[in-house]
Structure formats: C-alpha cells, structure tokens
GUGU-394642 format. One line per field, with one value per atom (N, C-alpha, C): residue in three letters; residue number from 1; x, z, y. Coordinates in pm, whole numbers. Atoms other than C-alpha are relative to their C-alpha. Layout:
N
residu: (ALA;...)
num: (NUM;...)
px: (X;...)
pz: (Z;...)
py: (Y;...)
***
This chain:
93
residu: (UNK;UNK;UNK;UNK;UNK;UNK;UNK;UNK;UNK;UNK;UNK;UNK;UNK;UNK;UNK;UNK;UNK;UNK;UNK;UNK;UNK;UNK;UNK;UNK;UNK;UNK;UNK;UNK;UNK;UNK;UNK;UNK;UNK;UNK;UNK;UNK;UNK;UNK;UNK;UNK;UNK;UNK;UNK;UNK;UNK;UNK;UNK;UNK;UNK;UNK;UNK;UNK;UNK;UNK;UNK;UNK;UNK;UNK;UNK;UNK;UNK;UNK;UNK;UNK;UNK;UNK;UNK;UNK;UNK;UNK;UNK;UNK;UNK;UNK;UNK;UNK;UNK;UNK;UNK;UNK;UNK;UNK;UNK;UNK;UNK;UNK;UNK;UNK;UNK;UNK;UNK;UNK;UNK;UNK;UNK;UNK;UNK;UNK;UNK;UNK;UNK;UNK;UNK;UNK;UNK;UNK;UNK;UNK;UNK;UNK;UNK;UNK;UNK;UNK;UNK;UNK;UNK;UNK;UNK;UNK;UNK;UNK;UNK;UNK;UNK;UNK;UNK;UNK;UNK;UNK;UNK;UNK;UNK;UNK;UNK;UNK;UNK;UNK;UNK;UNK;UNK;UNK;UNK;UNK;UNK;UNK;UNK;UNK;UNK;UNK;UNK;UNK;UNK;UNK;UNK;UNK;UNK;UNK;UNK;UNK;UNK;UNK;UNK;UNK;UNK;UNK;UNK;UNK;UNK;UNK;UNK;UNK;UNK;UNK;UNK;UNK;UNK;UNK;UNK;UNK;UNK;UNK;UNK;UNK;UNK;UNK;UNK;UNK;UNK;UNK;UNK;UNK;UNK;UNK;UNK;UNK;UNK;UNK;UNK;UNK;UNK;UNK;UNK;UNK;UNK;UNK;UNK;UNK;UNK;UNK;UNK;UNK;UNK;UNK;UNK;UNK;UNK;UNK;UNK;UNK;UNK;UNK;UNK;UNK;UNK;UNK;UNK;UNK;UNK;UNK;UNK;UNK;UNK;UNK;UNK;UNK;UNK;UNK;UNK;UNK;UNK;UNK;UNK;UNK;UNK;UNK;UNK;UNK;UNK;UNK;UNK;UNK;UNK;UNK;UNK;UNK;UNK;UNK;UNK;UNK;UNK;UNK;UNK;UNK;UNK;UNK;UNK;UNK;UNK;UNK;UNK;UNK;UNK;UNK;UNK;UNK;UNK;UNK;UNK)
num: (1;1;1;2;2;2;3;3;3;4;4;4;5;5;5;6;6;6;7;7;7;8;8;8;9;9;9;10;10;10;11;11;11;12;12;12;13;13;13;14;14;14;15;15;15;16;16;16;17;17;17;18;18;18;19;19;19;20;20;20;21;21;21;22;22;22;23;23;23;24;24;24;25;25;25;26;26;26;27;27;27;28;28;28;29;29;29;30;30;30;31;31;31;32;32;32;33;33;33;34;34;34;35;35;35;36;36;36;37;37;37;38;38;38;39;39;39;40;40;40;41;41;41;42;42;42;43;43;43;44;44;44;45;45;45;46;46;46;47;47;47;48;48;48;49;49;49;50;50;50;51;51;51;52;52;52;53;53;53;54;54;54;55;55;55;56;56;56;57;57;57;58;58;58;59;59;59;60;60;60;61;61;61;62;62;62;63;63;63;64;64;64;65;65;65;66;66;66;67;67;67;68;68;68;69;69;69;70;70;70;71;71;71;72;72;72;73;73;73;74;74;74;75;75;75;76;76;76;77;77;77;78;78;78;79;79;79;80;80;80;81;81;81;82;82;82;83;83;83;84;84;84;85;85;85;86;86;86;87;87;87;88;88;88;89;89;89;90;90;90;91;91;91;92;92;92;93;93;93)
px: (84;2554;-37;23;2351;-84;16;2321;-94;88;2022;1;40;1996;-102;155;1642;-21;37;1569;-152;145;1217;-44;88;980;-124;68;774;-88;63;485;52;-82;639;-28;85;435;26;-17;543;104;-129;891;66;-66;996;-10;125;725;56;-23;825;155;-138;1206;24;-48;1181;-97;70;909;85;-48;1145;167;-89;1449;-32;94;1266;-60;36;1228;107;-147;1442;38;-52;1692;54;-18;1705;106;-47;2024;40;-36;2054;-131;42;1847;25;-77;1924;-100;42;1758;84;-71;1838;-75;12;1855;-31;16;1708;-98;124;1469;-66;41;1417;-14;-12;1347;100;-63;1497;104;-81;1777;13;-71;1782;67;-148;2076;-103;3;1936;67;-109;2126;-68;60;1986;158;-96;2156;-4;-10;2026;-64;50;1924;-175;143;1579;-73;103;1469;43;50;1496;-105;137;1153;-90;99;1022;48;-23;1205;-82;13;1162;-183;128;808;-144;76;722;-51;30;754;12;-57;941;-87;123;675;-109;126;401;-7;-45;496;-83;48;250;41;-104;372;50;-94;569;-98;30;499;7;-79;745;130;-140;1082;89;-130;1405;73;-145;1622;99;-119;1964;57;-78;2133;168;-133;2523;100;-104;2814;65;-175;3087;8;-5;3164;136;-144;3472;5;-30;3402;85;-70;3695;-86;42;3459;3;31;3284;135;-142;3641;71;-74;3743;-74;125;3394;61;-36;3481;121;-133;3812;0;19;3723;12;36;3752;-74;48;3608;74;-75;3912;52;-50;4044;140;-133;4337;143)
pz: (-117;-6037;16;-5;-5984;113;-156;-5628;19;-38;-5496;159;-131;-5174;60;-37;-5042;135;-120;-4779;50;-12;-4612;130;-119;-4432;67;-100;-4186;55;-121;-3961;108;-182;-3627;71;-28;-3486;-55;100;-3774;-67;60;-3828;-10;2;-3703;-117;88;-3896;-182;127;-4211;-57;49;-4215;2;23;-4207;-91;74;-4423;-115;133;-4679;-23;15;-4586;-22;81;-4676;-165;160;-5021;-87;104;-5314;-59;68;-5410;94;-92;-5065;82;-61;-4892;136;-173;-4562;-49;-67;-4382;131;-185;-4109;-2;-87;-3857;-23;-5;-3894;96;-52;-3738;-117;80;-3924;-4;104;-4177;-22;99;-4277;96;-72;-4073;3;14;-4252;-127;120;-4534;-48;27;-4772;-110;93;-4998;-63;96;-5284;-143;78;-5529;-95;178;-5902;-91;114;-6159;-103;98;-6422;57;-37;-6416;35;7;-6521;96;-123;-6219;111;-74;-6019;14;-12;-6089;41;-100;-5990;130;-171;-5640;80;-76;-5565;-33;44;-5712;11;54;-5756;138;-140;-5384;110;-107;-5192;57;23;-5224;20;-41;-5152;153;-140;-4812;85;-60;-4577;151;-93;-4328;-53;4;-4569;-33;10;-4562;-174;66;-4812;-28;13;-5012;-84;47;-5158;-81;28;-5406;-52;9;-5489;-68;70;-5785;36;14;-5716;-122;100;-5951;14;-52;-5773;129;-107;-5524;41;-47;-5290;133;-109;-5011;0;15;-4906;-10;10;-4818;-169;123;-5166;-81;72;-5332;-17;-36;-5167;-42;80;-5276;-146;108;-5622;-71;37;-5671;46;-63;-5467;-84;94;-5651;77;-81;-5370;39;-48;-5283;144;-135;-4950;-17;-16;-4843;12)
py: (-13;-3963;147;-112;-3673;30;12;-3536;136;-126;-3289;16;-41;-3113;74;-77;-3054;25;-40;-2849;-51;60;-2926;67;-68;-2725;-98;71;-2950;27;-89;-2913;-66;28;-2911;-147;132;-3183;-144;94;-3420;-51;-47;-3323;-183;124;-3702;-107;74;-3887;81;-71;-3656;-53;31;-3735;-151;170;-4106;-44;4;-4091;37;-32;-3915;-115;124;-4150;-118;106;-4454;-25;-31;-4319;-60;-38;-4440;99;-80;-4244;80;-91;-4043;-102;102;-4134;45;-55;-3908;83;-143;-3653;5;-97;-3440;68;-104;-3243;121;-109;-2915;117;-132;-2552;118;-48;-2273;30;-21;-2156;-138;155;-2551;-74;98;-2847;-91;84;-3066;-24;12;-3140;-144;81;-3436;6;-31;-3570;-104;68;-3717;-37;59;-3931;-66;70;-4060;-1;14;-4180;81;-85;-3930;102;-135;-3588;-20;23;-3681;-74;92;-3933;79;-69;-3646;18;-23;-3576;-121;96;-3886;-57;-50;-3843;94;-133;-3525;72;-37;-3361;-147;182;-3753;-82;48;-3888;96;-66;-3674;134;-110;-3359;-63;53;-3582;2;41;-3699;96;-77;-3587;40;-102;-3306;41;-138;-3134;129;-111;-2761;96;-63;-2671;-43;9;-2747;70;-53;-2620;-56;42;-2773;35;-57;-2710;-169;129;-2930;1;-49;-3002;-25;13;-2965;-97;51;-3078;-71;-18;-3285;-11;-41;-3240;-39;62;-3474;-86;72;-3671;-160;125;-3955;-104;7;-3926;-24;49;-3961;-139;110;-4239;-114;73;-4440;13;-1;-4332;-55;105;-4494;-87;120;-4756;-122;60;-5069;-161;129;-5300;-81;59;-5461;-6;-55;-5489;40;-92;-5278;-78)
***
C-alpha cells in the first residue's frame, strides 16, 4: 500500500464543494479542513506506486476549485490504528 499526503490550496468560496469533491474520488480516503498555508489535506491510498498518477495529477488536480497542491509520499507508517488493520485477520476478538 502506498500512502500520499496532499495538501490543497482552494478558492475560499469553494473550499466545501472542493473537499467532497476530492473525497468522492477513488483512492482518496480522508480529508480534512485545515489551518494554515493549505486548505485542505488528503490521505491517499493506491495499491502501487504508479496509480498515483491517475489519482492525483489524473483526478484529484482536476477538481474544480483547486488553486494549488502539495504532495508528500510516505515511508513509514506508525499509526497504532494502521497496525492494528494490518494484523487484523478479520476475526472477531
């Protein structure tokens, strides 16, 4: 799994309309409102490196209202949640 974090510059006016527009996307599995430089942050999740580009440059960069974005590929992750998904084996407890 290969996880991106895109910031997203907005026009003000649109900011709502913009982030459910990009959550509605496959592949996008949160965004947040944010404080800042950025409007908005999403977490996008692909299975390979390569269908990043038809997320991100592909849909996600289209989306009208954005200004501007940011991404940031991650290494590592080190959320307990994320951990607990990963060993998961779907069984109940």
């Amino acid at each position: 799994m290969v996880t991106a974090i895109v910031f997203v510059k907005a026009e003000v006016a649109r900011i709502h309309e913009v982030a459910e527009a990009i959550a509605a996307l496959d592949g996008v599995s949160e965004v947040y409102s944010i404080t800042g430089e950025h409007d908005l942050v999403a977490i996008v999740r692909v299975r390979r490196h390569d269908d990043l580009n038809d997320v991100i440059p592909g849909r996600l960069n289209q989306v009208p209202g954005i200004r501007g974005t940011e991404t940031h590929i991650a290494f590592r992750t080190y959320s307990q949640h994320d951990l607990e998904a990963a060993f998961s084996l779907g069984l109940p407890e």
